[in-house]
GUMI-346891 format. One record per atom (N, C-alpha, C): atom name; residue in one letter; x, y, z. Coordinates in steps of 0.2 Angstrom, whole numbers. Example, Ala and Ser with C-alpha at 12.3 -4.5 7.8 and 13.67 -1.06 7.14 Angstrom:
2
<r N, A, <66, -28, 39>>
<r CA, A, <62, -22, 39>>
<r C, A, <66, -16, 39>>
<r N, S, <64, -11, 35>>
<r CA, S, <68, -5, 36>>
<r C, S, <64, 0, 39>>
This chain:
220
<r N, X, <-64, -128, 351>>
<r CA, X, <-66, -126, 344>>
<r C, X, <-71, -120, 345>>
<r N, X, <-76, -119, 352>>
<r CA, X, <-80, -113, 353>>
<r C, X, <-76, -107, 352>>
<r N, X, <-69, -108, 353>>
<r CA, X, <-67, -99, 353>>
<r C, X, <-64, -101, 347>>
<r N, X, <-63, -104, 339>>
<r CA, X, <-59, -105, 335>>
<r C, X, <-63, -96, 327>>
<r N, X, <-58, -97, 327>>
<r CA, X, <-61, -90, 321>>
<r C, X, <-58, -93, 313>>
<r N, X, <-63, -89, 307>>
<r CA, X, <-59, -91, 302>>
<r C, X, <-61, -83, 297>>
<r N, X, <-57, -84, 292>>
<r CA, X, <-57, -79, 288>>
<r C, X, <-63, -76, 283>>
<r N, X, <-66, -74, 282>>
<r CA, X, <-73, -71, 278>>
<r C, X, <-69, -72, 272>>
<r N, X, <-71, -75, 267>>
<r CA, X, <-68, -75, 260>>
<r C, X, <-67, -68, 257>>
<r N, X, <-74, -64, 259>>
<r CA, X, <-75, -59, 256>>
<r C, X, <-73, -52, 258>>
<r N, X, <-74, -51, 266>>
<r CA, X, <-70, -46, 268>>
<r C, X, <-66, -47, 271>>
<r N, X, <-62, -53, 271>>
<r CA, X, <-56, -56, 274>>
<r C, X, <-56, -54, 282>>
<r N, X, <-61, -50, 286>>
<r CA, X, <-59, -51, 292>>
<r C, X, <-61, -58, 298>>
<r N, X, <-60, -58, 301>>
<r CA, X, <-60, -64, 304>>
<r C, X, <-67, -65, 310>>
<r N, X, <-69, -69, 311>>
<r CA, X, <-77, -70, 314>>
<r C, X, <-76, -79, 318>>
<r N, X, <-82, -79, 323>>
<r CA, X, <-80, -86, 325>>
<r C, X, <-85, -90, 320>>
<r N, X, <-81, -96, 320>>
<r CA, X, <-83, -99, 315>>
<r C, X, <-89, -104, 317>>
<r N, X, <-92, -103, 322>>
<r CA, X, <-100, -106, 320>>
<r C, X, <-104, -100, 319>>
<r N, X, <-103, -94, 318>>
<r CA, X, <-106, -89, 317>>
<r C, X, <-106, -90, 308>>
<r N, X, <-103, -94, 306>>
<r CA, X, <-101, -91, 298>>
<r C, X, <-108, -97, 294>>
<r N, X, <-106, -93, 287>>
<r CA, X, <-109, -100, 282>>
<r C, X, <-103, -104, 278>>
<r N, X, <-103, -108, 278>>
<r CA, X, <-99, -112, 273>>
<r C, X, <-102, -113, 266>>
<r N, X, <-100, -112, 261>>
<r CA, X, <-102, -114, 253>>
<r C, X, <-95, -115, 248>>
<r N, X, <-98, -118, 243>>
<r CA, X, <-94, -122, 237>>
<r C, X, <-89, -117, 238>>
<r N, X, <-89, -111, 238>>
<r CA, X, <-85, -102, 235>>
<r C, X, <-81, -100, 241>>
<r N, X, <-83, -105, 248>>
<r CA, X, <-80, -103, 252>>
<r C, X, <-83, -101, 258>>
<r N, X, <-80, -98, 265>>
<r CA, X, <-83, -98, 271>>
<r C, X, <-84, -89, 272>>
<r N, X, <-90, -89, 274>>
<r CA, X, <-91, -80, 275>>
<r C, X, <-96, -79, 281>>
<r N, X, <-95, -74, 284>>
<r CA, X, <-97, -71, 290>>
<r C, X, <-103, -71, 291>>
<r N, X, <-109, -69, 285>>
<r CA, X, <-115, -69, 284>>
<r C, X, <-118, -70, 277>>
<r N, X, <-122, -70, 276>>
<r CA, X, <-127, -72, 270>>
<r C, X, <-125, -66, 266>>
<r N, X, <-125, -60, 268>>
<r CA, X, <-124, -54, 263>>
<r C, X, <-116, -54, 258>>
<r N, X, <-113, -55, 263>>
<r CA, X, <-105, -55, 259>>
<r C, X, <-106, -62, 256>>
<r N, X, <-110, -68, 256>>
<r CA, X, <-110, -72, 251>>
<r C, X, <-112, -72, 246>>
<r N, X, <-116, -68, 245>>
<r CA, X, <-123, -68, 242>>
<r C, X, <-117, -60, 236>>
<r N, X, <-114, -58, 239>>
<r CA, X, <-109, -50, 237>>
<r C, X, <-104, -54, 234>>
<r N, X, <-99, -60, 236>>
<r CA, X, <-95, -64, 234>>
<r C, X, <-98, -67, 227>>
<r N, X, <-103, -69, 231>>
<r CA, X, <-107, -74, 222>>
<r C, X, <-108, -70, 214>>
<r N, X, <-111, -64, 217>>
<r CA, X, <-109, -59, 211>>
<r C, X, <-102, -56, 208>>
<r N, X, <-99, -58, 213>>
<r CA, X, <-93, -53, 213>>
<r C, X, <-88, -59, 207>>
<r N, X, <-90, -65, 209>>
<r CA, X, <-88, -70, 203>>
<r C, X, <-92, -71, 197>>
<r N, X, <-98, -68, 199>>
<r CA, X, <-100, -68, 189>>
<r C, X, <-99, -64, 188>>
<r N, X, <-97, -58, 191>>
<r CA, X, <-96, -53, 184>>
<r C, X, <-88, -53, 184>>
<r N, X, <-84, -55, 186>>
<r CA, X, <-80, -59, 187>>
<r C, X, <-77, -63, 180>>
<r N, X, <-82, -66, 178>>
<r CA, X, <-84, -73, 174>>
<r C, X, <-84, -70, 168>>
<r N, X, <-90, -65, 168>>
<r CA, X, <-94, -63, 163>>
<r C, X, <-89, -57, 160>>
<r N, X, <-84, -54, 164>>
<r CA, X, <-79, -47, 161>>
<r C, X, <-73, -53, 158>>
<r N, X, <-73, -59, 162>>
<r CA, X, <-64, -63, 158>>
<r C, X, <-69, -67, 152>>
<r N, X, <-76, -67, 152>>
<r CA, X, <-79, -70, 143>>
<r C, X, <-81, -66, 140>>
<r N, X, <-83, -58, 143>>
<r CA, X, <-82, -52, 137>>
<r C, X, <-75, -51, 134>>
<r N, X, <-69, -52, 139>>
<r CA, X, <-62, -48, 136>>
<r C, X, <-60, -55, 131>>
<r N, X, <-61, -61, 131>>
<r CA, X, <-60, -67, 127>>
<r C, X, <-61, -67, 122>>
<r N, X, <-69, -65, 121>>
<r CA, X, <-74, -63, 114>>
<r C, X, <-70, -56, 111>>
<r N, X, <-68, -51, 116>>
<r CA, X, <-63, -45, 112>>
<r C, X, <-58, -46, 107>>
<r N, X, <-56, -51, 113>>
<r CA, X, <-46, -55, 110>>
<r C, X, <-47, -58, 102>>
<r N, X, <-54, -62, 103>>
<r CA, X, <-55, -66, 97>>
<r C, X, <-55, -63, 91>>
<r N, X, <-61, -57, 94>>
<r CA, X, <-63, -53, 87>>
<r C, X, <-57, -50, 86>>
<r N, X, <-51, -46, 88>>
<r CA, X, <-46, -42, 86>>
<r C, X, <-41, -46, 83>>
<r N, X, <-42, -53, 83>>
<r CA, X, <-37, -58, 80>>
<r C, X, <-39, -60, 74>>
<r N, X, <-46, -58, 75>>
<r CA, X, <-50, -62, 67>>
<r C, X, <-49, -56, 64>>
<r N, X, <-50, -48, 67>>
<r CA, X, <-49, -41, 62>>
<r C, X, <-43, -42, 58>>
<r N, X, <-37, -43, 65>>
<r CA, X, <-30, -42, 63>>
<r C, X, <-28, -47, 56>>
<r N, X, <-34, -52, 56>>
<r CA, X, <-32, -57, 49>>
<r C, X, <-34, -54, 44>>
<r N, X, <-40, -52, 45>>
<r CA, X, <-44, -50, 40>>
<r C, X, <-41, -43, 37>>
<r N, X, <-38, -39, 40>>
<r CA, X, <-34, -33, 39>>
<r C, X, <-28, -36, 35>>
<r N, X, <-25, -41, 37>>
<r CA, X, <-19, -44, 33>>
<r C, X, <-19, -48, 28>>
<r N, X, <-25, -52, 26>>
<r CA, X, <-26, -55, 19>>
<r C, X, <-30, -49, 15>>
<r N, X, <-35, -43, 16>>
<r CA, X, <-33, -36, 13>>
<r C, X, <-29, -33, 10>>
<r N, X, <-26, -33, 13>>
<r CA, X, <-18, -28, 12>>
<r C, X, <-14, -34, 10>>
<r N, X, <-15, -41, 9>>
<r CA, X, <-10, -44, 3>>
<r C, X, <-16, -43, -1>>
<r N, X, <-22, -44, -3>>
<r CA, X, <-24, -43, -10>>
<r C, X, <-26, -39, -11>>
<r N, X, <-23, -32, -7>>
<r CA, X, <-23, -25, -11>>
<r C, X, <-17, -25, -14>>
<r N, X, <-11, -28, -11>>
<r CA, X, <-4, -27, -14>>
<r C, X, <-4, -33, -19>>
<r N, X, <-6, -39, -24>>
<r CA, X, <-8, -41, -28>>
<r C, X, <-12, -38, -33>>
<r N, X, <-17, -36, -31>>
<r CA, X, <-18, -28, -36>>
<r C, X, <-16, -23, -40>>
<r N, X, <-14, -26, -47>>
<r CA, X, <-11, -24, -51>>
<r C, X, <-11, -16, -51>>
<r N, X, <-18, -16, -55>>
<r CA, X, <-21, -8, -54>>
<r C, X, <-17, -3, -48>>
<r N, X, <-19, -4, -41>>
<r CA, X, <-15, -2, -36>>
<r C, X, <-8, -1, -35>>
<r N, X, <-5, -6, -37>>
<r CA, X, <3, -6, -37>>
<r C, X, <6, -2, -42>>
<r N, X, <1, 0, -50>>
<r CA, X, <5, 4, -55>>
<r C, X, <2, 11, -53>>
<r N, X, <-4, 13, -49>>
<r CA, X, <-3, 18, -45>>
<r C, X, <-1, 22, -42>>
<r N, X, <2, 16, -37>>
<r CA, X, <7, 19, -34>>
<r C, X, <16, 22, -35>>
<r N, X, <18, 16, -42>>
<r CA, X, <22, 16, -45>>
<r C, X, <23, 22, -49>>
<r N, X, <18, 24, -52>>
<r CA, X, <18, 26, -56>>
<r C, X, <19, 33, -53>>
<r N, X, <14, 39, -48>>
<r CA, X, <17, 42, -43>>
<r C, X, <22, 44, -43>>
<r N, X, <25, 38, -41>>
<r CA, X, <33, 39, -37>>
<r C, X, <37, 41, -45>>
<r N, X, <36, 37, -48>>
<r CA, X, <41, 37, -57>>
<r C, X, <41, 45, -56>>
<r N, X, <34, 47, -58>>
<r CA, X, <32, 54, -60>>
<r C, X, <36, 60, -56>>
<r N, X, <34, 57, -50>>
<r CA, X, <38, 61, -47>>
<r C, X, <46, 63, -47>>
<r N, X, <49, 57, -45>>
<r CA, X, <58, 56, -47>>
<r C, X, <59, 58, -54>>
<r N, X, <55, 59, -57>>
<r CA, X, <57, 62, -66>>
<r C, X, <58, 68, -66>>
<r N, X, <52, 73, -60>>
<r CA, X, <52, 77, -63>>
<r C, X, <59, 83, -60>>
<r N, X, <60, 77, -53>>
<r CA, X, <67, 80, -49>>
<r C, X, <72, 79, -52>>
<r N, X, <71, 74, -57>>
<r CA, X, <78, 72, -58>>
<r C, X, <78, 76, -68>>
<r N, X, <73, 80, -68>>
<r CA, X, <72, 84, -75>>
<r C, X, <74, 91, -69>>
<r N, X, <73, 92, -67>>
<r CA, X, <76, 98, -61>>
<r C, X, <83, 100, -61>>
<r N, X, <87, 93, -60>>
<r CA, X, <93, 94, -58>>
<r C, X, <98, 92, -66>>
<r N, X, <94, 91, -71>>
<r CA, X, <98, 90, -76>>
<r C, X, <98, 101, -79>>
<r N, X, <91, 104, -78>>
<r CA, X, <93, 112, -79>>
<r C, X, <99, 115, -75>>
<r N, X, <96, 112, -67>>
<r CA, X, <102, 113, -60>>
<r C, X, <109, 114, -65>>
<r N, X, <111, 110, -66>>
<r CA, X, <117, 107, -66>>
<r C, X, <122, 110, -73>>
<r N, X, <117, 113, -75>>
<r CA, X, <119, 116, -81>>
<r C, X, <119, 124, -83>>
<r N, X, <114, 125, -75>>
<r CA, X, <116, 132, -75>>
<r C, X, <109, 139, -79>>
<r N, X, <104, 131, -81>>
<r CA, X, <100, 134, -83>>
<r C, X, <92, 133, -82>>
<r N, X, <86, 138, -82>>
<r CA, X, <81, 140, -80>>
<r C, X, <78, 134, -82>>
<r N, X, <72, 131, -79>>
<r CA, X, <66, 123, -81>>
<r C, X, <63, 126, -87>>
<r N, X, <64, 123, -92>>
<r CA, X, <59, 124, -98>>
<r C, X, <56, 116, -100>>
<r N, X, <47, 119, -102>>
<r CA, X, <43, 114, -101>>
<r C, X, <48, 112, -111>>
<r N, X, <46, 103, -111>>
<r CA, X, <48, 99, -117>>
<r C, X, <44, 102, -124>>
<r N, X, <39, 105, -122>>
<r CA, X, <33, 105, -126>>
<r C, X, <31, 111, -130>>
<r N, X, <35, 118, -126>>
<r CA, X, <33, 125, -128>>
<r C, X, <39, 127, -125>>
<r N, X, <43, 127, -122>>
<r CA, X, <50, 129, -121>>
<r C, X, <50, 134, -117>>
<r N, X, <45, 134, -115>>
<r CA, X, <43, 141, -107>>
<r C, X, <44, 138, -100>>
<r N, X, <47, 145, -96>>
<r CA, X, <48, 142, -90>>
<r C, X, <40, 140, -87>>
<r N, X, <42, 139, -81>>
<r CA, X, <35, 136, -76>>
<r C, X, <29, 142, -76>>
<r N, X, <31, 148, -77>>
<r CA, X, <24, 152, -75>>
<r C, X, <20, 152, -69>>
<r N, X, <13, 153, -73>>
<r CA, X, <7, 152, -69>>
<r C, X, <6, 142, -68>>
<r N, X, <9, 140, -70>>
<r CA, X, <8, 132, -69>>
<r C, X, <12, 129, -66>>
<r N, X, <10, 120, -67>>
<r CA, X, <16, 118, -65>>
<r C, X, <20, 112, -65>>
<r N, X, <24, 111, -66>>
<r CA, X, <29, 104, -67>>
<r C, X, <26, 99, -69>>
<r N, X, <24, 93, -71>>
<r CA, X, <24, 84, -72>>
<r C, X, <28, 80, -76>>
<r N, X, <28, 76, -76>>
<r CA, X, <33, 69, -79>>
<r C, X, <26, 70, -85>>
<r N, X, <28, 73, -90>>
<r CA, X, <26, 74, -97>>
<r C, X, <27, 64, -100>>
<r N, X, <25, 61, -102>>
<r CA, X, <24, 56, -106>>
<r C, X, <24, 59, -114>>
<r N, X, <28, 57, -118>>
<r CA, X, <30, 56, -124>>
<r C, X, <24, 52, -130>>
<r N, X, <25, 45, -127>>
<r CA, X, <20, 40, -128>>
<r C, X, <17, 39, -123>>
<r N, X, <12, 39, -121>>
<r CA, X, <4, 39, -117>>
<r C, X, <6, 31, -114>>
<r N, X, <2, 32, -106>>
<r CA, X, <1, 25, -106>>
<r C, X, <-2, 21, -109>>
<r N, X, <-9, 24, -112>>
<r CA, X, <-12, 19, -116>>
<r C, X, <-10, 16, -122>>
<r N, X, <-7, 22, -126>>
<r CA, X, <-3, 21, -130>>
<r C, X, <1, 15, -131>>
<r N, X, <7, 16, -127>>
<r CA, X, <13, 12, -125>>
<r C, X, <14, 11, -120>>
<r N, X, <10, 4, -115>>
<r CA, X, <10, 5, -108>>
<r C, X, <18, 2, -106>>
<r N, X, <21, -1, -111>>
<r CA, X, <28, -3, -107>>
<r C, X, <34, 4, -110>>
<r N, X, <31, 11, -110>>
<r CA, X, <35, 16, -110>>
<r C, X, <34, 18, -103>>
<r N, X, <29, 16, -98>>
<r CA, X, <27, 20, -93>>
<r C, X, <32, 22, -89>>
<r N, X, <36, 18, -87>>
<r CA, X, <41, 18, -83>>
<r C, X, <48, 20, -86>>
<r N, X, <49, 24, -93>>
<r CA, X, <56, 24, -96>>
<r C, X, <57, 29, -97>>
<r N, X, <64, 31, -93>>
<r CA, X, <65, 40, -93>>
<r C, X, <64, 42, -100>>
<r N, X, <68, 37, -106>>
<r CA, X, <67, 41, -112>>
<r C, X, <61, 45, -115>>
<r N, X, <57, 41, -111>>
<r CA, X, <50, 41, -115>>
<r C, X, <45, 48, -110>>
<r N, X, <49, 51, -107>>
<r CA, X, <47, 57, -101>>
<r C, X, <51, 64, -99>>
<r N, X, <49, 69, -99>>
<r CA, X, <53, 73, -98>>
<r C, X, <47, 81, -96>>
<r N, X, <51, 83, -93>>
<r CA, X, <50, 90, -90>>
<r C, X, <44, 95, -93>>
<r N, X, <37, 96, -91>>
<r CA, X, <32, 99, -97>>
<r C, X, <28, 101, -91>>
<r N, X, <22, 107, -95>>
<r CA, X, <18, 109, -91>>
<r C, X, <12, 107, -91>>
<r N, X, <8, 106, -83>>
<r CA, X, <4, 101, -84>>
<r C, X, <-1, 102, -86>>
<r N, X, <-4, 108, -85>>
<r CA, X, <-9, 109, -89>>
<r C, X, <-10, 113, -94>>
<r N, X, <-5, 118, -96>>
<r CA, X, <-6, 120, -103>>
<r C, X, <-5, 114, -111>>
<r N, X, <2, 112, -107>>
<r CA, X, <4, 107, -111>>
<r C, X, <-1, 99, -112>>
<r N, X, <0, 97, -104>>
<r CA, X, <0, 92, -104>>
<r C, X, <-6, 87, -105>>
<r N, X, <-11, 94, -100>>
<r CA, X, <-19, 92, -101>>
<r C, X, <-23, 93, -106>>
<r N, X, <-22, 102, -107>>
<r CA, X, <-24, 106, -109>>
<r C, X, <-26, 103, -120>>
<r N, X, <-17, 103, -120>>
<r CA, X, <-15, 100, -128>>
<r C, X, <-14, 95, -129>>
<r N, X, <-15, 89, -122>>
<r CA, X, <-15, 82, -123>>
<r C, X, <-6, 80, -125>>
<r N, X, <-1, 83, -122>>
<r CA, X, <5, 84, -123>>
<r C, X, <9, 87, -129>>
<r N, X, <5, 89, -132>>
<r CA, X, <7, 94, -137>>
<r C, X, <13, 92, -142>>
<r N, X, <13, 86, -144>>
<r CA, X, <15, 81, -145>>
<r C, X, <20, 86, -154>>
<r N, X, <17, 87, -158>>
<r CA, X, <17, 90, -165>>
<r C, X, <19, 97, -164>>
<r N, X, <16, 100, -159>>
<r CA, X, <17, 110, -157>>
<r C, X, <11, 113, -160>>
<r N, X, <10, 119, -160>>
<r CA, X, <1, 124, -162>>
<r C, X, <5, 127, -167>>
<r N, X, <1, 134, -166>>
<r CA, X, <5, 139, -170>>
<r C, X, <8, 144, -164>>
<r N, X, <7, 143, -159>>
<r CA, X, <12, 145, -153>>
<r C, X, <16, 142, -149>>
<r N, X, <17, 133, -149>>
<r CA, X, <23, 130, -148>>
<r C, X, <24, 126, -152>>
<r N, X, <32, 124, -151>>
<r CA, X, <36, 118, -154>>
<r C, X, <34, 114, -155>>
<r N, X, <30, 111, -148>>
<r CA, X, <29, 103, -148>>
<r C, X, <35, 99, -146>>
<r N, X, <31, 93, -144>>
<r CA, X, <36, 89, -139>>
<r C, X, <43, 87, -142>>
<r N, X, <39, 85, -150>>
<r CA, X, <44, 82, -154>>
<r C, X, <52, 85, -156>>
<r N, X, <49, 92, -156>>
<r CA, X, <55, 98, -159>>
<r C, X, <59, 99, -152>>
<r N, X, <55, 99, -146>>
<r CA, X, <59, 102, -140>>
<r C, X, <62, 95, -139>>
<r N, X, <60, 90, -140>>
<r CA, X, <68, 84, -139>>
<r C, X, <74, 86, -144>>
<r N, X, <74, 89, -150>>
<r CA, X, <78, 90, -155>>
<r C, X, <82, 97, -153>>
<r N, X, <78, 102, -151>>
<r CA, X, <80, 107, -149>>
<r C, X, <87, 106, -143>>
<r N, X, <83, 101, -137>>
<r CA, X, <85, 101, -130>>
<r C, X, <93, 96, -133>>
<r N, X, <92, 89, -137>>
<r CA, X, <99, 86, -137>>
<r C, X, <101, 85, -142>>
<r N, X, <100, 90, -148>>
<r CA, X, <102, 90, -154>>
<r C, X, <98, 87, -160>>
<r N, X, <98, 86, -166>>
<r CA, X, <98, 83, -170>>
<r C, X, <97, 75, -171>>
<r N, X, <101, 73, -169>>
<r CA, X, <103, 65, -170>>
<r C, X, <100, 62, -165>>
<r N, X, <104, 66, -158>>
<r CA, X, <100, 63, -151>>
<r C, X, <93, 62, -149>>
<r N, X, <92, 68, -152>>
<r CA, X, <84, 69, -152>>
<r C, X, <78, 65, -158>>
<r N, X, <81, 65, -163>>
<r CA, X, <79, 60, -167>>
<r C, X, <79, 51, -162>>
<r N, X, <85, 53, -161>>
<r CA, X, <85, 44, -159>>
<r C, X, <81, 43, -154>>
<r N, X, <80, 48, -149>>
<r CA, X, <75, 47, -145>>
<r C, X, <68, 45, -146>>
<r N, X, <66, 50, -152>>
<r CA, X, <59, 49, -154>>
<r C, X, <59, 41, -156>>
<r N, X, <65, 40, -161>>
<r CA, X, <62, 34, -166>>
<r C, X, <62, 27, -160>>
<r N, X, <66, 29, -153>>
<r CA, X, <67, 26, -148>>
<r C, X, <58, 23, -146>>
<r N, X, <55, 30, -144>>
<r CA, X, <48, 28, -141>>
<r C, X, <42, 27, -147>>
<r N, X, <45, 28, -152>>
<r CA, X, <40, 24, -158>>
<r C, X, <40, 18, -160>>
<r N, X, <48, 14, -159>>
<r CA, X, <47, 7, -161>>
<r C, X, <46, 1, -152>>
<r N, X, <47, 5, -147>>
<r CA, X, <46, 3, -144>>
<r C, X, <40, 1, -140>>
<r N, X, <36, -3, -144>>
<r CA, X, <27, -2, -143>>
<r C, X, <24, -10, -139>>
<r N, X, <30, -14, -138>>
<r CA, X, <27, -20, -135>>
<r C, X, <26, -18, -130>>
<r N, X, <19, -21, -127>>
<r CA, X, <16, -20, -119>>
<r C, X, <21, -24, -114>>
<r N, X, <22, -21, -108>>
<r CA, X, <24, -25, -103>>
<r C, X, <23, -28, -97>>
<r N, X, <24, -31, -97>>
<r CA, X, <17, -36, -88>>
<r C, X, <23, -35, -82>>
<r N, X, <21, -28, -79>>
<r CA, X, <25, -31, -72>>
<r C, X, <20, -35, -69>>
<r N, X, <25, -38, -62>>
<r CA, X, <24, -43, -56>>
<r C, X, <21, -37, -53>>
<r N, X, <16, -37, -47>>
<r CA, X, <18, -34, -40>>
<r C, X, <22, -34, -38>>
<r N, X, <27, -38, -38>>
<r CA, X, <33, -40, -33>>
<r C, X, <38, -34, -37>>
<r N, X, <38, -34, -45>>
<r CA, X, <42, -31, -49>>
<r C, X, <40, -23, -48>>
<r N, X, <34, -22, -46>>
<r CA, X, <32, -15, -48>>
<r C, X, <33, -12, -38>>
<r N, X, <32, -16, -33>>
<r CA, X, <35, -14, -27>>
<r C, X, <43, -14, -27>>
<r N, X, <47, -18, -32>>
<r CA, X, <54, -15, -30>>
<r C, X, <55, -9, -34>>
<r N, X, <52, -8, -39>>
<r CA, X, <55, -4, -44>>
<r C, X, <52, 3, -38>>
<r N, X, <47, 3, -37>>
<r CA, X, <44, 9, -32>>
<r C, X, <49, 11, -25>>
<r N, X, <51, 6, -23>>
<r CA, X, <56, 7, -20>>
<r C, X, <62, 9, -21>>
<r N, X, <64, 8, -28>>
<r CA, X, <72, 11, -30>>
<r C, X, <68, 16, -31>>
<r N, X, <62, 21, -33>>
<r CA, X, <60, 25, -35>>
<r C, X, <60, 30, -30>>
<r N, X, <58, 28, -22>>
<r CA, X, <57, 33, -20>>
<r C, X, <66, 34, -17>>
<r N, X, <71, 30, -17>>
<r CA, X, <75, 31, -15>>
<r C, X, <80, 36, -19>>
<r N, X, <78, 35, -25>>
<r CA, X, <81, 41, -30>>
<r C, X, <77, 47, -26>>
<r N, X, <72, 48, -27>>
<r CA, X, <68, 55, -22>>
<r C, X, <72, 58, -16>>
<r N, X, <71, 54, -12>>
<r CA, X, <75, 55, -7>>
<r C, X, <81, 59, -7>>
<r N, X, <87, 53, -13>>
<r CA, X, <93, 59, -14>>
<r C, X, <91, 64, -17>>
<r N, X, <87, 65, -23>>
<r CA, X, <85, 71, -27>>
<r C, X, <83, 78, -24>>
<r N, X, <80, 75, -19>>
<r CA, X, <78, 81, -14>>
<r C, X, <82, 86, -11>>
<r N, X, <89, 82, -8>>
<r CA, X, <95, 83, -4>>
<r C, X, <96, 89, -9>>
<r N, X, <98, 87, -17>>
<r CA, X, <102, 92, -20>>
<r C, X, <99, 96, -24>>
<r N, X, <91, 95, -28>>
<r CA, X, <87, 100, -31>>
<r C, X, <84, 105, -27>>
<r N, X, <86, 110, -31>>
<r CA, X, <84, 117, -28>>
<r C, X, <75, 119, -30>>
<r N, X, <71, 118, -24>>
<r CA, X, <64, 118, -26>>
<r C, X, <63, 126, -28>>
């Protein structure tokens, strides 16, 4: 056993082994590589209890990020914001593609002028505040300018002494009858309506999927 060698834990070369020290961590060559092994396992110890403490926190964030984001999407307010966007937008293309299609230039509902120095929105008829379960109904939306019209005259609803107003430019754009019925449409229809989240996420959805095709074929 005088000429027997064994392996240094730490720099694995081999040594005679009454030269060595033996410990709990294992057999080493001299005091320095054990003493270099010893540390070499707390930090070891202390880098696999920092990365644990990592794991945990990004699992507690990842939760916390996810009950968030359900009780942002539960958030009514949020969900008609975003709905509402989409609406506004799909109106304004799909008021685009009704001019398109016929062969004729965009004229704002409200003054009968094309776009100008301004520019496009889903003009409301009856306001949200007004008639919140109009928010979402083509009839109650149409093709106007946003700020001379929209912001500027607060939709310009009756006309000045320089436009029609909104009420005449329905009459003007589908006639007589059609246009009448559309007004008396968004005047008796005054009951509020309660969407879901759940309801105002799908409808947002069908919303932007109209977008999507409208884009393909309106001419911007």
């Amino acid at each position: 056993m005088a000429n027997s060698k064994r392996k240094c834990t730490h720099c694995k070369d081999r040594y005679p082994t009454e030269q060595g020290i033996k410990t709990p961590a294992g057999w080493f060559c001299c005091i320095d590589h054990a003493i270099a092994h010893s540390r070499k396992l707390q930090e070891r110890a202390r880098t696999k209890k920092v990365n644990k403490a990592k794991q945990a926190q990004a699992k507690e964030d990842k939760a916390s990020r996810a009950a968030s984001k359900d009780a942002k999407r539960r958030d009514l307010k949020w969900q008609h914001g975003l709905t509402q966007k989409a609406f506004n937008k799909m109106r304004v293309l799909e008021e685009k593609l009704w001019f398109q299609e016929r062969g004729l230039e965009p004229e704002c509902i409200s003054c009968g002028r094309p776009i100008g120095g301004d520019q496009w929105c889903c003009g409301h008829f009856k306001t949200r505040g007004a008639q919140s379960g109009l928010r979402y109904d083509r009839k109650n939306t149409f093709l106007q300018h946003n700020h001379r019209c929209n912001m500027n005259l607060s939709g310009d609803i009756s006309g000045t002494k320089t436009t029609r107003g909104y009420k005449q430019g329905l009459i003007d754009r589908f006639g007589e009858e059609e246009g009448q019925a559309i007004i008396d449409y968004c005047e008796t229809h005054s009951d509020p309506v309660k969407w879901t989240w759940e309801e105002l996420e799908k409808m947002r959805s069908s919303f932007n999927k109209r977008i999507r095709e409208l884009e393909l074929i309106v001419s911007q």
